[in-house]
MITOR-119942 format. One record per residue (C-alpha): x, y, z; chain; residue number from 1; residue in one letter. Coordinates in Angstrom, 2 decimals. Layout:
MITOR-119942
u, v, w, chaine, num, residu
X, Y, Z, A, NUM, A
...
This chain:
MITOR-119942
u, v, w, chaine, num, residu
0.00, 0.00, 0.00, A, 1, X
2.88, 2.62, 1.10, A, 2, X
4.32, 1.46, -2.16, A, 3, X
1.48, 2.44, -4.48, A, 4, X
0.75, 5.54, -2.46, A, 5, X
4.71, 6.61, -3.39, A, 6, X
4.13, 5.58, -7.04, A, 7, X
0.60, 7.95, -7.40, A, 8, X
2.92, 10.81, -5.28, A, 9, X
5.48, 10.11, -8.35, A, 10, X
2.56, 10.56, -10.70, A, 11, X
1.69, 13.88, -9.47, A, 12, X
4.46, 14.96, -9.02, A, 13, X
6.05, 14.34, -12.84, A, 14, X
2.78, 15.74, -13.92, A, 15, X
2.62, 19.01, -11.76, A, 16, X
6.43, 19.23, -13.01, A, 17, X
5.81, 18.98, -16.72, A, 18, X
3.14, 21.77, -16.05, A, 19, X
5.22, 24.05, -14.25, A, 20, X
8.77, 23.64, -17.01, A, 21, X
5.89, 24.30, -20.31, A, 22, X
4.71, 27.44, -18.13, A, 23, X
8.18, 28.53, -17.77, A, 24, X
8.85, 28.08, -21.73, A, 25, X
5.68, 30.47, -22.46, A, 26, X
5.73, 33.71, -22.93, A, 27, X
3.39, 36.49, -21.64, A, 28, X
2.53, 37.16, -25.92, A, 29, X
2.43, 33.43, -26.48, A, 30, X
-0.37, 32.44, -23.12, A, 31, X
-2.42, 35.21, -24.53, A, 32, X
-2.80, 33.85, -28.12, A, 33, X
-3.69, 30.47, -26.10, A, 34, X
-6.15, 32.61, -24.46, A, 35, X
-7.65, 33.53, -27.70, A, 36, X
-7.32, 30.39, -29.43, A, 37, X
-8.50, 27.89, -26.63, A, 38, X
-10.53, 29.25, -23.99, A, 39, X
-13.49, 27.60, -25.36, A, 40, X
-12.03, 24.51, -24.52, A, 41, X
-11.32, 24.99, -20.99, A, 42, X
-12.48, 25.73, -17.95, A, 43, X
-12.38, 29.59, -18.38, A, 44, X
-11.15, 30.82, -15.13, A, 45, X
-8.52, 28.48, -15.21, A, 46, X
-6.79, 29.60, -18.66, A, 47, X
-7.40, 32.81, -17.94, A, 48, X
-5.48, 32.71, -14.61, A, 49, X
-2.73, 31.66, -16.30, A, 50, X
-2.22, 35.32, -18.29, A, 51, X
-4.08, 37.63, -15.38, A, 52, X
-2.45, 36.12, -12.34, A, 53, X
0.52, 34.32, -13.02, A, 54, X
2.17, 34.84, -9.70, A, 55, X
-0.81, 33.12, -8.04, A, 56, X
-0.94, 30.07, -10.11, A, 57, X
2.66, 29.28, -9.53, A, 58, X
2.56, 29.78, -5.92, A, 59, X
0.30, 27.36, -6.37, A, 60, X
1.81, 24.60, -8.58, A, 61, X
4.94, 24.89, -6.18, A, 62, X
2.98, 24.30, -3.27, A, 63, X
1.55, 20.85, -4.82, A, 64, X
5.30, 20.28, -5.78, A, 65, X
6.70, 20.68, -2.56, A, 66, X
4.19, 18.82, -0.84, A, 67, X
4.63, 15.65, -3.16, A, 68, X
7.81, 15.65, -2.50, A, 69, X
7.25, 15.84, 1.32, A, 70, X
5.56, 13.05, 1.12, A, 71, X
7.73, 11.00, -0.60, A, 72, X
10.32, 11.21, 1.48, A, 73, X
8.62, 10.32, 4.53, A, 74, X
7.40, 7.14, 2.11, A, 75, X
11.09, 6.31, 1.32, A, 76, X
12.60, 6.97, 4.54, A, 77, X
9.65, 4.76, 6.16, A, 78, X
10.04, 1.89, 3.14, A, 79, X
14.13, 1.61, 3.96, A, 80, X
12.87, 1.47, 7.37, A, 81, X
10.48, -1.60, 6.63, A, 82, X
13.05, -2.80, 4.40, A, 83, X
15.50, -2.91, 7.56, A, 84, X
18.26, -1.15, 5.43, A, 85, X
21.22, 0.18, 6.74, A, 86, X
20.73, 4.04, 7.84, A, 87, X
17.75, 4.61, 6.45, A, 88, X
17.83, 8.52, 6.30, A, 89, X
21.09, 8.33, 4.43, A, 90, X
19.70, 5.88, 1.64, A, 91, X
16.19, 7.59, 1.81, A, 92, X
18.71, 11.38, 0.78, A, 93, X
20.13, 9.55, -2.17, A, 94, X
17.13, 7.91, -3.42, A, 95, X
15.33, 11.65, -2.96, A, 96, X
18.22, 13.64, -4.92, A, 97, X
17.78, 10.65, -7.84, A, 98, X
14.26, 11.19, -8.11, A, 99, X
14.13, 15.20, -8.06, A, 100, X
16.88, 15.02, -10.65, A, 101, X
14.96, 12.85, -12.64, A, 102, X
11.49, 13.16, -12.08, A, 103, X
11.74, 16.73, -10.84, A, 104, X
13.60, 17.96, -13.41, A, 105, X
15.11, 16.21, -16.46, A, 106, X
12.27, 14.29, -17.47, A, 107, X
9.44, 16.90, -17.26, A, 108, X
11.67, 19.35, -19.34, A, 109, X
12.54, 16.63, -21.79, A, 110, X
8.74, 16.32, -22.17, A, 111, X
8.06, 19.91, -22.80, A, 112, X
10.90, 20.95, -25.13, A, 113, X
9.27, 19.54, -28.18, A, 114, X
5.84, 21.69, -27.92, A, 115, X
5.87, 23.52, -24.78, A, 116, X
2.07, 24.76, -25.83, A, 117, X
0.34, 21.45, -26.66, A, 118, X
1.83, 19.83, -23.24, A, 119, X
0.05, 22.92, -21.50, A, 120, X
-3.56, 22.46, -23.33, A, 121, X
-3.11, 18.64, -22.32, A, 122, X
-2.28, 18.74, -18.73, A, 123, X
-4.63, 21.96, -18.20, A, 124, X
-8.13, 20.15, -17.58, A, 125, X
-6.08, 17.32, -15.07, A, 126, X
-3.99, 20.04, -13.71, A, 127, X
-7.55, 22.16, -12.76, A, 128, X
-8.20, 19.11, -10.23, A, 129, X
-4.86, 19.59, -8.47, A, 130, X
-5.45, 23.40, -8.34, A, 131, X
-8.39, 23.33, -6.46, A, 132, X
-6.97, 21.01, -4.36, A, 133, X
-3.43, 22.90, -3.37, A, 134, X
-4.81, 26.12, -3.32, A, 135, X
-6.12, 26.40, -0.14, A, 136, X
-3.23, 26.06, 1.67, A, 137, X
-1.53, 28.00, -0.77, A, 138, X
-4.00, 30.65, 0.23, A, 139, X
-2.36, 32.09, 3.39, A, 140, X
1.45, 32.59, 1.53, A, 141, X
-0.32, 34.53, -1.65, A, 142, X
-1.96, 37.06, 0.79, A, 143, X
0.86, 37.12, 3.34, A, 144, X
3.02, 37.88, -0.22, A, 145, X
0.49, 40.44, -1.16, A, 146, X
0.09, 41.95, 2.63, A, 147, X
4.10, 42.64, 1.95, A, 148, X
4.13, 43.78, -1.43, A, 149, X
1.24, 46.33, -0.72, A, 150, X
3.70, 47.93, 2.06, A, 151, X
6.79, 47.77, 0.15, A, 152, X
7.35, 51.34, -1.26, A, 153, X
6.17, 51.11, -5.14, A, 154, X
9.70, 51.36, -7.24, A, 155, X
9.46, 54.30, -9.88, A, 156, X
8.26, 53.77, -13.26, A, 157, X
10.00, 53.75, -15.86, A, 158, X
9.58, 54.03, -19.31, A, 159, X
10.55, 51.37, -21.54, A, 160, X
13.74, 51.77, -23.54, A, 161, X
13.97, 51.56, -27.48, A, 162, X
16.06, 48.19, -26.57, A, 163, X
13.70, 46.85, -24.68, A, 164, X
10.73, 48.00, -26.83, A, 165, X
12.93, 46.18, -29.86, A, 166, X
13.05, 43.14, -28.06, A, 167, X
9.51, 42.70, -27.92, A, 168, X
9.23, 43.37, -31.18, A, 169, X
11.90, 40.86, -31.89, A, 170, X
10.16, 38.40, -30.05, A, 171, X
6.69, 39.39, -32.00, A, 172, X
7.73, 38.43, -35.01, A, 173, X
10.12, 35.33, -33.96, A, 174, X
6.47, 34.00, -32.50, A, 175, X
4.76, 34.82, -35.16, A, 176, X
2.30, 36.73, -33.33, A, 177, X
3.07, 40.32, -35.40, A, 178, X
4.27, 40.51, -39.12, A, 179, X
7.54, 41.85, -39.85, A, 180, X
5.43, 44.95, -41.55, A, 181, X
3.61, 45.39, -38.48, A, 182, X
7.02, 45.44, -36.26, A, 183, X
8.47, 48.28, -38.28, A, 184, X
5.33, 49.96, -37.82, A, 185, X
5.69, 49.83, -34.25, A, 186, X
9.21, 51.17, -33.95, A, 187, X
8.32, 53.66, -36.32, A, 188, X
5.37, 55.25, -33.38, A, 189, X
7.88, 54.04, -30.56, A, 190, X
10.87, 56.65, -32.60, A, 191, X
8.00, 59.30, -33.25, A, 192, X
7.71, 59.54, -29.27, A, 193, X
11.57, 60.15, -29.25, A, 194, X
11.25, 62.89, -31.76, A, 195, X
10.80, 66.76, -31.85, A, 196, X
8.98, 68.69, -33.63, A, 197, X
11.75, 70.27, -35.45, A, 198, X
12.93, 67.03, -36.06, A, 199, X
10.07, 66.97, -38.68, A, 200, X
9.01, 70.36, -39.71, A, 201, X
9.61, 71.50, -43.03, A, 202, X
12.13, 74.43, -42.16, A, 203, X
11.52, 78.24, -42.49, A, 204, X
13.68, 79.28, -45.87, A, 205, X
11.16, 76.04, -47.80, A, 206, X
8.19, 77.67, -46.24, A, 207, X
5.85, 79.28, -49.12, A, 208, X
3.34, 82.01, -47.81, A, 209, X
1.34, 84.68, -48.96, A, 210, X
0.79, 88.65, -47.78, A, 211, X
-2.56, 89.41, -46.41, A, 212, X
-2.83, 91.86, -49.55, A, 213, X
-2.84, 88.59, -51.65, A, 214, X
-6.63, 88.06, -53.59, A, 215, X
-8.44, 85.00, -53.76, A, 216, X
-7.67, 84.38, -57.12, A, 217, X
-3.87, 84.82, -56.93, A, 218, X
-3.46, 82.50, -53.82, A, 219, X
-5.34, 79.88, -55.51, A, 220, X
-2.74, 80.48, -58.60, A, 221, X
0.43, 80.26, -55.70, A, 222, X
-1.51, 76.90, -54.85, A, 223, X
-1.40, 75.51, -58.38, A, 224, X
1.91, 76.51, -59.32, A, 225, X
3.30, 75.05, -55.81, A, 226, X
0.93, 72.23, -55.28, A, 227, X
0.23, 72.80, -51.86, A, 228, X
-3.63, 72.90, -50.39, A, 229, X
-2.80, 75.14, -47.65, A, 230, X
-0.90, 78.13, -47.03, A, 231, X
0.02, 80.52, -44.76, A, 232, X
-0.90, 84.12, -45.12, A, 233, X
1.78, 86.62, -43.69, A, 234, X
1.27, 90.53, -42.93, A, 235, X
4.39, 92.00, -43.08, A, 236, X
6.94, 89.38, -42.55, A, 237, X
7.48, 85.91, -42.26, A, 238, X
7.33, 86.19, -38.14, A, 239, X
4.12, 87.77, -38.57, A, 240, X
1.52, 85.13, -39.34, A, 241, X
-2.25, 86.16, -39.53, A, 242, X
-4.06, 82.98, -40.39, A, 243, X
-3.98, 79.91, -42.66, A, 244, X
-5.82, 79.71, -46.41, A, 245, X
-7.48, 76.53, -47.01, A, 246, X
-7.84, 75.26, -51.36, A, 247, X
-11.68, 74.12, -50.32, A, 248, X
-12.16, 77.81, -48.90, A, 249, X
-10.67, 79.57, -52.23, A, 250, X
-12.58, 77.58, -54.45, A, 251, X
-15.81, 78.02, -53.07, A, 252, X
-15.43, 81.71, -52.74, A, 253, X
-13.53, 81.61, -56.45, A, 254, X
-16.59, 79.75, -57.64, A, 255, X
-19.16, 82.70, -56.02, A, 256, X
-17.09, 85.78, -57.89, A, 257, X
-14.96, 86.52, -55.02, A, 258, X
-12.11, 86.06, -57.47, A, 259, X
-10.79, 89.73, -56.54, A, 260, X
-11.28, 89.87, -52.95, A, 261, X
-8.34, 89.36, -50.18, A, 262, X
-7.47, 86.09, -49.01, A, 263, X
-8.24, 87.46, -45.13, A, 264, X
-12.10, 86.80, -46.03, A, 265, X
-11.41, 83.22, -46.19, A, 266, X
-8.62, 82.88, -43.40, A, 267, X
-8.16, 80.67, -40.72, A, 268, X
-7.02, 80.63, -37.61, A, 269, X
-3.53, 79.55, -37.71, A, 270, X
-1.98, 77.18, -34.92, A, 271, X
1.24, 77.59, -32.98, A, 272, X
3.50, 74.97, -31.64, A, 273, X
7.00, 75.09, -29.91, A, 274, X
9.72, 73.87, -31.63, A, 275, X
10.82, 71.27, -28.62, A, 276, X
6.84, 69.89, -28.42, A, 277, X
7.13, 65.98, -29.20, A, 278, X
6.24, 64.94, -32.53, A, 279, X
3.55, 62.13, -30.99, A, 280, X
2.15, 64.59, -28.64, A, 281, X
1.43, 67.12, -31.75, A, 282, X
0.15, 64.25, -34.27, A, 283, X
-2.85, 63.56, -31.00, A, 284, X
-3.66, 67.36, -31.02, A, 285, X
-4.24, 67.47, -34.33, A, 286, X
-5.74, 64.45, -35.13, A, 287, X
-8.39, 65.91, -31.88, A, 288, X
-8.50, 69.55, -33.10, A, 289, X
-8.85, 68.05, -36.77, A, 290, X
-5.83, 70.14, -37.97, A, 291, X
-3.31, 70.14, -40.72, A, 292, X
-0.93, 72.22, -40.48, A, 293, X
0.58, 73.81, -37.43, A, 294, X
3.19, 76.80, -37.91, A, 295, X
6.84, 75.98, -35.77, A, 296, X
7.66, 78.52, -33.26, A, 297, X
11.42, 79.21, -31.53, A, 298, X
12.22, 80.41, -27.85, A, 299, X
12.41, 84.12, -29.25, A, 300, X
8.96, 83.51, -30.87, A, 301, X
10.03, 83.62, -34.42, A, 302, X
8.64, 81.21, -37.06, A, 303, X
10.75, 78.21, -37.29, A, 304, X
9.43, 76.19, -39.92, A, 305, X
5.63, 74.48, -40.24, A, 306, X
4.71, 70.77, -40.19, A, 307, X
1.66, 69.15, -41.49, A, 308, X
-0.30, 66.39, -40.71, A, 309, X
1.16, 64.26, -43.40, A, 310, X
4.40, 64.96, -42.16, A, 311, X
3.99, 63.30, -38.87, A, 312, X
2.11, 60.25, -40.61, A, 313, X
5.02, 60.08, -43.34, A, 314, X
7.28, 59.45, -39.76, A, 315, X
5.45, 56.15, -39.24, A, 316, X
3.90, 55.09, -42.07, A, 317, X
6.84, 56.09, -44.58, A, 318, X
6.35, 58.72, -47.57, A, 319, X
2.85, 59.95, -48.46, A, 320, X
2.69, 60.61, -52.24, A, 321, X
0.35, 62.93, -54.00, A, 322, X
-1.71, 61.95, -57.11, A, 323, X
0.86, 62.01, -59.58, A, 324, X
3.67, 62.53, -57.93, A, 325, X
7.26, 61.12, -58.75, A, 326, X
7.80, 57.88, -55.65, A, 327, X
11.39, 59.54, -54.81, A, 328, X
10.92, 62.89, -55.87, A, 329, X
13.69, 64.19, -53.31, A, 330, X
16.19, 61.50, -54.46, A, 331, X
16.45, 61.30, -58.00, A, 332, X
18.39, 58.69, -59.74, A, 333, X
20.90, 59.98, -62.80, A, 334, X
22.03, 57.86, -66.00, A, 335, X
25.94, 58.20, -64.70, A, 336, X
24.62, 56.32, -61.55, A, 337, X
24.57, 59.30, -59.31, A, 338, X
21.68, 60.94, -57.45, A, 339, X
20.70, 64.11, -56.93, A, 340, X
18.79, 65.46, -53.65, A, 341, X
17.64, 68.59, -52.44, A, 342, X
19.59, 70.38, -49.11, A, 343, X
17.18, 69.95, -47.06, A, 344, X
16.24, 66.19, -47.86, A, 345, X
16.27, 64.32, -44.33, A, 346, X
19.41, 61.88, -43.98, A, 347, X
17.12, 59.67, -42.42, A, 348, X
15.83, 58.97, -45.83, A, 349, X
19.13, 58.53, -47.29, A, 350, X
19.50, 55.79, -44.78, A, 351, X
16.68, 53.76, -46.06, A, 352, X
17.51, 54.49, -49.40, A, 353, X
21.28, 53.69, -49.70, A, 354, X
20.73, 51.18, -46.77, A, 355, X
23.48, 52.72, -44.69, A, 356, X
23.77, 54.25, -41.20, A, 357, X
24.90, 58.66, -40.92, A, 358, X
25.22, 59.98, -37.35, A, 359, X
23.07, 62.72, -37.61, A, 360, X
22.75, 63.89, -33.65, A, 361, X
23.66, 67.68, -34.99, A, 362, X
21.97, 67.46, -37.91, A, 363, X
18.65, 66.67, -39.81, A, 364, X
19.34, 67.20, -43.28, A, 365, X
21.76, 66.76, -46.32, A, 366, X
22.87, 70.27, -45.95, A, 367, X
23.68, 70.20, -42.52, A, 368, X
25.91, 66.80, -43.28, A, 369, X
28.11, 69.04, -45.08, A, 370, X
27.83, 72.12, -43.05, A, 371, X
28.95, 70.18, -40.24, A, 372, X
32.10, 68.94, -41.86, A, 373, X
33.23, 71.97, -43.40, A, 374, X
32.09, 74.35, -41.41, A, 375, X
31.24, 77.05, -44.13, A, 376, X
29.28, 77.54, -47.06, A, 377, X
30.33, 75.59, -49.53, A, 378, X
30.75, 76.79, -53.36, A, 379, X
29.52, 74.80, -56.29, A, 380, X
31.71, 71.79, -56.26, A, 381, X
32.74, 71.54, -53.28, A, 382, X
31.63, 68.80, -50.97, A, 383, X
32.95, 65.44, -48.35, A, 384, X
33.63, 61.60, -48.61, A, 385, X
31.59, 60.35, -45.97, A, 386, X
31.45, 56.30, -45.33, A, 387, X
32.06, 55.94, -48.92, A, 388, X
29.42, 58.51, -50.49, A, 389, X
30.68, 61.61, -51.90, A, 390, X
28.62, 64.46, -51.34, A, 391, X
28.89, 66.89, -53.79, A, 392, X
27.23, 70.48, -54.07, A, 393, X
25.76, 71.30, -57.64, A, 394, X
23.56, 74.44, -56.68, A, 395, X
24.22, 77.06, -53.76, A, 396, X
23.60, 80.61, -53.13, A, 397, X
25.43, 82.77, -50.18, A, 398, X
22.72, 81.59, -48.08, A, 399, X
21.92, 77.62, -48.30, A, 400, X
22.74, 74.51, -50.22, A, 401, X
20.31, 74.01, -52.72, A, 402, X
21.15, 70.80, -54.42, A, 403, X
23.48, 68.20, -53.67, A, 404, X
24.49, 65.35, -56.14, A, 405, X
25.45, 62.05, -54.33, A, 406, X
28.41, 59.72, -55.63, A, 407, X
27.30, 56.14, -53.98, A, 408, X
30.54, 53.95, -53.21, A, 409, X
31.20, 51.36, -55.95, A, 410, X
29.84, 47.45, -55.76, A, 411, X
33.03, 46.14, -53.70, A, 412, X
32.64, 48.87, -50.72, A, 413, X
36.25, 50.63, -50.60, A, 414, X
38.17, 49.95, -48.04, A, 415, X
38.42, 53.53, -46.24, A, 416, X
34.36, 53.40, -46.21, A, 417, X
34.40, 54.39, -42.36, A, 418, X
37.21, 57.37, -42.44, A, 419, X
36.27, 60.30, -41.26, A, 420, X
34.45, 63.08, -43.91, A, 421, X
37.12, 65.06, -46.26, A, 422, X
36.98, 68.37, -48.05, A, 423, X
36.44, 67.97, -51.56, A, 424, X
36.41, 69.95, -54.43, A, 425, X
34.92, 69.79, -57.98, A, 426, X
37.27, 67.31, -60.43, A, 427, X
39.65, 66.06, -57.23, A, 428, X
């Protein structure tokens, strides 16, 4: 009888062992897609403990571990006994460190290692038996555990970092749980909370605005030749904004012979953001005030730049492009295998398009690539070697770099791809 009562204690405890290691091979991601997929099948509360409370059901399963093996050493101490063997404590510690190494631990996890999941769904309707039965005395540690975590002082929160953030998106798509699509989506919103909104504004000398003493009809020709469907109107300067002009406004007052009144009679309201607001934090006021366009402010209250609704989306969904519209307008590809780009194209595009890396922690654009490694207006010509792209500059004024014609390294990557930037000139 002692015998059999050993072997069922065996039982239960392999079982309540080959629970416990598949448990520990789950994820968080992968219980909930059980969830999903299988709660029909089970014993709801159950399942669902598993994901809302796992704390409570492992207290649990160790408690039914423990006590199995409790018991089987006070069988084995008590057969040796019987048995009249020699030191029966000593034999009864061997014969107890076999069978936790065995049936404890190598054979539950050599059970689970093949499908952690399907062993779970198995053993979950026998396993709901033993949890009923092990969790009242596992009652009195879970709330004695929750007594003293409800006293300890709450640790600060703190926000998730982008490696962390990556590794769940890692481990996403290694589970098949989010496509690899989906995952760059994700980063993309997790690196718009990172940014500024100067990060993505289109910059003050791009911006193209109208005087207050513009008409109707002549802002709705600045809107054709320009291609943009809203503007800003300006009274006297470009730090003195009086509203925004809407195409849907013009038109409809075009269409009613307003043709030759001032744009003013159609103006909105325009909106002002600082420069340092997070990009995220914008895209949610606008997307609540319906908005699309937002004028860029500095400390001194000058007009920085202004960003638009697409902008922000382009930041996470990847270029928006108009009806018509060129794919890579701002990177143009030339017969001698060259490309040319404007100044103020965003490295960060360059990245994705050449498939390299630019340390860009001073700098947002093209032009400020080269400012930053000359440090002065460059001439027509002139430009840098940087990681194997030469940057040269094919239209300037005294002011800004206007266009800037890249020379991509050549198939077999040279060997000095990673020196640091050099001066060139035109014909070197």
């Amino acid at each position: 009888m002692l015998i059999l009562a050993s072997l069922i204690c065996l039982a239960i405890l392999v079982l309540l062992a080959t629970f416990e290691s598949a448990l520990a091979q789950l994820s968080d991601v992968q219980l909930r897609v059980l969830l999903v997929e299988h709660e029909r099948r089970f014993r709801p509360p159950l399942l669902r403990e598993l994901v809302e409370n796992r704390q409570r059901l492992l207290l649990t399963l160790s408690m039914g571990i423990q006590l199995m093996i409790v018991l089987l050493t006070v069988a084995s101490v008590s057969l040796f006994e019987r048995w009249d063997v020699e030191h029966p404590l000593a034999m009864s510690l061997v014969a107890m460190i076999l069978i936790i190494s065995l049936f404890r631990q190598f054979f539950p996890r050599l059970l689970v290692q093949t499908d952690p999941e399907r062993t779970l769904l198995r053993l979950l309707p026998v396993f709901s038996t033993f949890y009923a039965l092990f969790w009242p005395p596992a009652y009195p540690i879970y709330r004695a555990l929750q007594a003293m975590k409800a006293r300890a002082p709450a640790p600060p929160e703190e926000e998730s970092s982008d490696e962390e953030i990556q590794a769940f998106i890692d481990v996403g798509e290694q589970e098949g749980i989010i496509e690899e699509s989906e995952g760059e989506l994700i980063q993309s919103i997790v690196e718009l909370g990172d940014r500024r909104v100067r990060d993505v504004m289109t910059p003050r000398s791009d911006i193209v605005a109208i005087p207050v003493q513009a008409t109707i009809e002549e802002a709705l020709r600045t809107m054709v030749e320009t291609r943009y469907s809203r503007l800003p109107v300006y009274r006297e300067h470009l730090d003195d904004i009086e509203g925004i002009v809407v195409l849907r406004d013009l038109v409809i007052a075009y269409l009613s012979g307003r043709a030759h009144e001032r744009v003013t009679t159609v103006m909105r309201p325009a909106y002002f953001v600082p420069e340092t607001k997070r990009a995220a934090e914008l895209l949610q006021e606008m997307r609540r005030a319906r908005l699309h366009i937002a004028l860029v402010v500095d400390e001194y209250g000058g007009v920085a730049g202004l960003v638009t609704l697409e902008d922000l989306l382009e930041e996470i969904i990847g270029e928006i492009h108009d009806e018509g519209q060129p794919e890579s307008a701002e990177i143009l590809a030339q017969p001698d295998g060259t490309f040319l780009v404007k100044g103020t194209t965003d490295v960060r595009k360059l990245e994705l398009f050449f498939h390299t890396e630019i340390e860009s922690d001073d700098f947002t654009t093209v032009a400020g690539l080269i400012l930053k490694h000359l440090d002065h207006l460059p001439t027509i010509g002139e430009g840098i070697e940087y990681k194997g792209f030469r940057f040269e500059v094919v239209d300037a004024d005294a002011r800004r770099i206007r266009t800037v014609r890249i020379h991509p390294p050549p198939p077999p990557a040279s060997e000095g791809a990673g020196d640091p930037p050099q001066a060139t000139a035109a014909g070197r």
